[in-house]
C-alpha positions in Angstrom: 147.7 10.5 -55.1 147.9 11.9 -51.4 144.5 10.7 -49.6 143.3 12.1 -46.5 139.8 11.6 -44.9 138.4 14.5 -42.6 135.7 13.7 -40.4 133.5 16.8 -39.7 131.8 17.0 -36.2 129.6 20.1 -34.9 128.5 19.4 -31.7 125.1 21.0 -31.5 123.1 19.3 -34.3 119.9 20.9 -35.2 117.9 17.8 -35.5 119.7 15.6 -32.2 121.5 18.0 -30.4 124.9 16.2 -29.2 123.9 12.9 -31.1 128.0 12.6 -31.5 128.9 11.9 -28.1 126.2 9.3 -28.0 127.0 5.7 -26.9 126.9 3.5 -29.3 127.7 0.1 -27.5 131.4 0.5 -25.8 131.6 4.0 -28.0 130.3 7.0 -28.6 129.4 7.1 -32.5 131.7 9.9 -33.4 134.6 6.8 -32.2 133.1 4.6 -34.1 133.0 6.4 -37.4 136.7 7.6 -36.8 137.8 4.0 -36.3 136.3 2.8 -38.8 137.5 5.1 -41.3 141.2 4.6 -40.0 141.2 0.9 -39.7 140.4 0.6 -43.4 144.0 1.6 -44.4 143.2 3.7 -47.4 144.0 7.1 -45.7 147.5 9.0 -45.6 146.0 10.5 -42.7 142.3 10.6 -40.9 141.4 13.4 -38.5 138.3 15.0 -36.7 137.6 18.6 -37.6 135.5 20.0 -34.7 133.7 23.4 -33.0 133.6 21.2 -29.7 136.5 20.4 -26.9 134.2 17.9 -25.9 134.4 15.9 -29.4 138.1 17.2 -29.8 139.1 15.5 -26.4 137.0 12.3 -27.4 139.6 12.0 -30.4 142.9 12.9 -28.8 142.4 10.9 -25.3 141.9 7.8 -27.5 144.7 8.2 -29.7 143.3 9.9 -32.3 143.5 13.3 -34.4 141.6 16.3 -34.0 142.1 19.6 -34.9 139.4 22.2 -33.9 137.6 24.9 -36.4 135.8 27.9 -36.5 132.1 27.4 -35.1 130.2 29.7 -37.5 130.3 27.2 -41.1 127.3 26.4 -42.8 128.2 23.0 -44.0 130.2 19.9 -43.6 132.3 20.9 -46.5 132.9 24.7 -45.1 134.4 23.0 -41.7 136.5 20.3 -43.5 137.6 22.8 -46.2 139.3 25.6 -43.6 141.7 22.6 -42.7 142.0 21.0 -46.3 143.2 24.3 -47.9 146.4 24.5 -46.2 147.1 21.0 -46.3 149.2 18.5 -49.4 146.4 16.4 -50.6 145.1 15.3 -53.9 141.6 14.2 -53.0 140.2 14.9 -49.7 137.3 12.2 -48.2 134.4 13.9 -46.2 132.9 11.0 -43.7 129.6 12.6 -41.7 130.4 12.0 -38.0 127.2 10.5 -37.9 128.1 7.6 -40.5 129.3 5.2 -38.0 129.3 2.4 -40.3 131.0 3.0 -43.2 132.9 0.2 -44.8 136.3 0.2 -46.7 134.5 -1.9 -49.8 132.4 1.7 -50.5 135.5 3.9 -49.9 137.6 1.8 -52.3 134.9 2.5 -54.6 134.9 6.4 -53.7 138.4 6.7 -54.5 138.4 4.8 -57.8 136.0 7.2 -59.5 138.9 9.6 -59.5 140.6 7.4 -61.5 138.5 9.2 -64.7 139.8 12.7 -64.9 136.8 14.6 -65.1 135.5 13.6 -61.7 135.6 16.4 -59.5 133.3 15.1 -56.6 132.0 11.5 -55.7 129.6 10.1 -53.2 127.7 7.3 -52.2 124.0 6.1 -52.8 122.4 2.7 -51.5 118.9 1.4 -53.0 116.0 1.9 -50.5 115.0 -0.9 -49.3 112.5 0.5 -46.8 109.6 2.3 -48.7 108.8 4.1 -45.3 112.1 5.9 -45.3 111.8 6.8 -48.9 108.9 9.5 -47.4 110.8 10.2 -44.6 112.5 13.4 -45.3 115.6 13.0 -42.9 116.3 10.5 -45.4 117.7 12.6 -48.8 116.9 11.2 -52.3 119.1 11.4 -55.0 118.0 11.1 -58.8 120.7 9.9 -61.5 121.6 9.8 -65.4 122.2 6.8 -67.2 125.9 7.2 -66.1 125.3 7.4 -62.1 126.0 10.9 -62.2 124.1 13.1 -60.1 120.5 14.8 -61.5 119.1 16.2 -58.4 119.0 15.7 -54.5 115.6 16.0 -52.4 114.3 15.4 -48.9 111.2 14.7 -51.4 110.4 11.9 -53.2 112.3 11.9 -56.2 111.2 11.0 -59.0 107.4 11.2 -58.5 105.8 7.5 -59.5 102.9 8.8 -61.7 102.6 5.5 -63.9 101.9 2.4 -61.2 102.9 0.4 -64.0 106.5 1.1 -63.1 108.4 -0.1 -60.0 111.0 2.9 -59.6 114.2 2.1 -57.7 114.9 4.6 -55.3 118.3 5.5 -53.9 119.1 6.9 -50.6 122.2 9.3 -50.8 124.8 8.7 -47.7 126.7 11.3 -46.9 130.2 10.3 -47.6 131.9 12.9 -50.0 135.2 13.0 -51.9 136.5 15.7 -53.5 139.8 16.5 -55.5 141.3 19.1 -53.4 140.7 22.2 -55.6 137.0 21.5 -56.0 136.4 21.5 -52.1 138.4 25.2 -51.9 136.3 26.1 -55.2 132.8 24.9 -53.1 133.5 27.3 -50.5 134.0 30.3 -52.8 130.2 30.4 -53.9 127.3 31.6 -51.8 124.9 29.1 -50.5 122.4 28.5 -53.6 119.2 28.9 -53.9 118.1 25.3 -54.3 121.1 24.4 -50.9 119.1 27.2 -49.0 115.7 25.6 -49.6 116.6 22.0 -49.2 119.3 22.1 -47.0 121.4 19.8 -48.8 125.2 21.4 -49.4 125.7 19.2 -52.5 123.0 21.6 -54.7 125.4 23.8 -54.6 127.7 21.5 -57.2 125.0 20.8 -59.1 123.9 24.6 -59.1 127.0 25.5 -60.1 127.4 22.9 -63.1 129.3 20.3 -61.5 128.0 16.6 -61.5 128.4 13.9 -58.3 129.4 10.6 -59.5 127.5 8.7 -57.8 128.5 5.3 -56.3 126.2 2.6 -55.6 126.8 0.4 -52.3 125.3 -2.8 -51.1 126.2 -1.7 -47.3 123.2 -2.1 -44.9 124.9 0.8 -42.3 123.0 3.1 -40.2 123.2 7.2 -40.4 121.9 8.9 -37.0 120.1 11.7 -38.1 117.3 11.6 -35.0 117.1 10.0 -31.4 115.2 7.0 -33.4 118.2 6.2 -35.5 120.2 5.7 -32.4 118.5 3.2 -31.4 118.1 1.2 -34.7 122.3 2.1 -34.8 121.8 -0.2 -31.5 120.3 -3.1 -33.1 122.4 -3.0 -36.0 125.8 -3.1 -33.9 124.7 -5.9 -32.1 123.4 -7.6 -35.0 126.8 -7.2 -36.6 128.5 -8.8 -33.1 
């Protein structure tokens, strides 16, 4: 199978406007998660799909591929999709730009769940280890069956612990997405649904539309920059990683 991985990266994020071009140690962070996602080897091809020349010369000044897109997309999967659609792939990997950490050990995993026939879409979920970030809701939740396939997403807490008797494990959901290629171009076909609109979460749309994630479960400790704090946990992780 023909694997590429397409790194969206809008410029003007709601929540930390220009959080991309960040330094993160000797890089900005939208290096960082490029790098890393190339140096793990598992990619045909790895490229930057961006709204900004400021992102797009980031990529293609340090030797790297970008290709630039339409501004007006609602998700990550819209921007990655108007470049996938014309493009020979069989499963197409969607890294966040502000993933920086990602590890080759949880994309192996990614691509192996394609390896059953009826996945359509995979992701990634980590346990929480922090209870404080499980109320947080930059932080989105993710609920499974007994078979790691996707229930529900929330920026809630999910599910609610009514019997204190019970020590629930909750799981973060990190947003790394693959996708065989004709269930990204089928994404893009529906409206926004209603449960995506109200969350904010593109991957309700799957579920609204009947298909499960299959979820995979990662022991990486990373670090997504979502707000100006993360940044500067990002910071402390990198050099604790030195």
């Amino acid at each position: 199978m023909k694997k590429i991985a397409i790194i969206p990266a809008r410029y003007a994020a709601t929540r930390f406007p220009f959080k991309l071009m960040k330094m993160l140690g000797e890089k900005t962070v939208i290096r960082h998660t490029y790098d890393n996602t190339r140096n793990t080897n598992l990619f045909d091809e790895v490229i930057v799909v961006t709204d900004s020349e400021i992102i797009y010369e980031e990529i293609v000044n340090n030797g790297g591929k970008a290709i630039m897109s339409k501004k007006n997309h609602e998700s990550g999967s819209d921007r990655i999709a108007e470049v996938a659609e014309n493009m020979e792939a069989d499963i197409i990997l969607n890294v966040q730009g502000d993933e920086p950490f990602i590890d080759k050990l949880t994309l192996m995993k990614l691509l192996t769940a394609f390896d059953e026939p009826e996945v359509q879409v995979a992701s990634v979920m980590k346990v929480f280890k922090d209870i404080d970030l499980v109320n947080n809701p930059n932080y989105v939740k993710v609920a499974i069956d007994l078979k790691n396939n996707s229930l529900f997403f929330s920026r809630n807490v999910i599910p609610y612990h009514r019997d204190q008797n019970i020590n629930p494990t909750y799981f973060e959901h990190i947003g790394v997405y693959a996708f065989r290629k004709n269930a990204l171009i089928q994404f893009t076909k529906w409206p926004m649904s209603p449960l995506e609109v109200i969350e904010k979460i593109e991957c309700l749309r799957y579920l609204e539309n009947g298909i499960q994630l299959k979820m995979i479960l990662t022991e990486h400790d990373g670090v997504k920059i979502d707000v100006p704090e993360d940044l500067e946990r990002a910071r402390e992780y990198l050099k604790s990683t030195e």
